[in-house]
VOGU-3710 file (C-alpha; in Angstrom, 3 decimals, decimal comma):
1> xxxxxxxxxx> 94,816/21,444/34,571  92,812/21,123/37,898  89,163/21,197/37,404  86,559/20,899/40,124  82,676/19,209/41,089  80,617/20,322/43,764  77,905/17,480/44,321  75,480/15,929/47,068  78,012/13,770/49,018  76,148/11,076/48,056
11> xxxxxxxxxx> 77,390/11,237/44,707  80,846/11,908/44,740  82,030/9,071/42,877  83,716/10,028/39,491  82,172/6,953/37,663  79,986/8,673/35,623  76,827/6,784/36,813  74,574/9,927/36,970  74,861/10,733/33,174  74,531/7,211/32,507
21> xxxxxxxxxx> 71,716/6,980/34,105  69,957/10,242/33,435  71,696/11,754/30,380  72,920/15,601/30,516  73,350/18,501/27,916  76,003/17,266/26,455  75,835/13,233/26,849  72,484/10,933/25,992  71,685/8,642/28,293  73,182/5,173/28,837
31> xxxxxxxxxx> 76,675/6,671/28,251  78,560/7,232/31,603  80,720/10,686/31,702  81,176/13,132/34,823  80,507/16,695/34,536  83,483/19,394/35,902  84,161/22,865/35,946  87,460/24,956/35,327  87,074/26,899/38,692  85,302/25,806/42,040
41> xxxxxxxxxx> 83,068/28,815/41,962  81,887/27,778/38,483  81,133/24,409/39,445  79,085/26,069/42,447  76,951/27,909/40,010  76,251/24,736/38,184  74,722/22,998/40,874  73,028/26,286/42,264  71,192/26,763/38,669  69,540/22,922/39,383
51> xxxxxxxxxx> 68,910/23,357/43,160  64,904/24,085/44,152  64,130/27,853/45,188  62,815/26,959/48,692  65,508/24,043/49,361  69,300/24,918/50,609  71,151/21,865/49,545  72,822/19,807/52,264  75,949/17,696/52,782  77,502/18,609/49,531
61> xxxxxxxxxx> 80,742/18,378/49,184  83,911/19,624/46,773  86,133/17,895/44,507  88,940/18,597/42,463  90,620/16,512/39,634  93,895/17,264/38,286  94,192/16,306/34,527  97,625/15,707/33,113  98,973/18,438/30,630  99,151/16,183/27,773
71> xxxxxxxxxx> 96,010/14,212/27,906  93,756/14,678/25,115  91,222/17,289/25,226  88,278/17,988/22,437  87,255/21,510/22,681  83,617/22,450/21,489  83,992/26,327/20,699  81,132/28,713/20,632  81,190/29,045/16,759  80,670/24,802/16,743
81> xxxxxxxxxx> 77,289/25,071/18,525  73,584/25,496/17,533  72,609/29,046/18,297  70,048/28,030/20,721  72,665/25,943/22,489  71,559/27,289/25,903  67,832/26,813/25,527  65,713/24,702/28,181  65,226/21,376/27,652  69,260/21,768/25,524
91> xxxxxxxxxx> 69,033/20,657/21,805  68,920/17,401/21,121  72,407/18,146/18,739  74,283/18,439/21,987  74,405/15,053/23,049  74,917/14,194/19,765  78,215/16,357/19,889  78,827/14,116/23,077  77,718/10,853/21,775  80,063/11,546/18,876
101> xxxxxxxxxx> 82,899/12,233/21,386  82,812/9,335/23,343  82,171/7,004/20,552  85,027/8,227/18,694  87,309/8,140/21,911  89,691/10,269/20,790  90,004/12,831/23,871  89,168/12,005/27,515  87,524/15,319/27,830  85,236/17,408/26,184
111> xxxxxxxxxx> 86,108/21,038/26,916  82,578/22,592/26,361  81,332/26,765/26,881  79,559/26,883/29,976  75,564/28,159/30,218  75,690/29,561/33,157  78,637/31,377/32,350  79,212/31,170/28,494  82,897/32,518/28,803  84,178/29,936/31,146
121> xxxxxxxxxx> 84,441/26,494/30,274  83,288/22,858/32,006  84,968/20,028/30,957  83,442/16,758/30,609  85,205/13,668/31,542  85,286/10,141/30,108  85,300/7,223/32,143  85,665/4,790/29,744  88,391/6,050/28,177  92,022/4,887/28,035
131> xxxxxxxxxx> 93,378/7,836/29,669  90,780/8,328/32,628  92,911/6,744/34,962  95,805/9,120/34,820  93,805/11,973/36,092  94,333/12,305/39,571  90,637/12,453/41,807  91,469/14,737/45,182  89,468/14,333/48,433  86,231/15,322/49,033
141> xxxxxxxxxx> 85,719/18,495/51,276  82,602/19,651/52,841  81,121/23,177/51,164  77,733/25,248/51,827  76,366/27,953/49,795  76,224/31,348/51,774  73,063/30,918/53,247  72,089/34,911/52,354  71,660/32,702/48,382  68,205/31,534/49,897
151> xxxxx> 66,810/34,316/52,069  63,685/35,955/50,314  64,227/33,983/47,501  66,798/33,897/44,554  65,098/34,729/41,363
//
């Protein structure tokens, strides 16, 4: 399975530090894991929904990461989660579903619904776990936005 990041150059390491650092929807604080989606164009939309109205990101770039067939994945389905799942600041149960995850270290990713796009999926990697290293990390790549996204604003 080949999923896919697009992020501020700057932060194109797949070491998990942001989460760590910051926490996430679906992983508390002070636990590394990096966030991907199943197609590039969903991962775009990710990063669009957290971008400022007035501000065109610059220097991002693309990744992809190909995950072997048979690693372990823990899928979250829709029927698992809180019905207010997508709300603004996310449930606190989420990370808890995360915290769970990685503590249990069963799966190297947690295959999770999407907000942005609840039919599609992002999958949420584990750099701690045993597995991590047989996923394959591609080269960055430069990408933009189409600047018509920021002309007369977007919302």
């Amino acid at each position: 399975m080949r999923v896919w990041r697009v992020v501020p150059a700057a932060h194109e390491a797949f070491d998990g530090e942001g989460t760590r650092r910051f926490g996430s929807r679906w992983v508390p604080k002070g636990l590394p894991a990096i966030y991907t989606s199943a197609t590039l164009s969903l991962a775009a939309l990710e990063l669009f929904v957290h971008t400022d109205l007035d501000l065109e990101p610059a220097d991002l770039c693309a990744m992809s990461a190909d995950i072997p067939d048979d690693l372990a994945v823990h899928e979250l389905a829709l029927s698992e989660l809180p019905a207010n799942w997508r709300e603004i600041p996310s449930p606190e149960e989420l990370q808890e579903l995360g915290r769970s995850w990685i503590v249990e270290g069963k799966a190297a990713i947690l295959s999770v619904p999407s907000v942005v796009v609840p039919t599609e999926r992002n999958y949420v990697l584990n750099p701690a776990h045993a597995g991590f290293h047989r996923i394959q990390i591609g080269e960055a790549h430069d990408f933009s936005f189409d600047p018509r996204m920021w002309i007369g604003g977007r919302r």
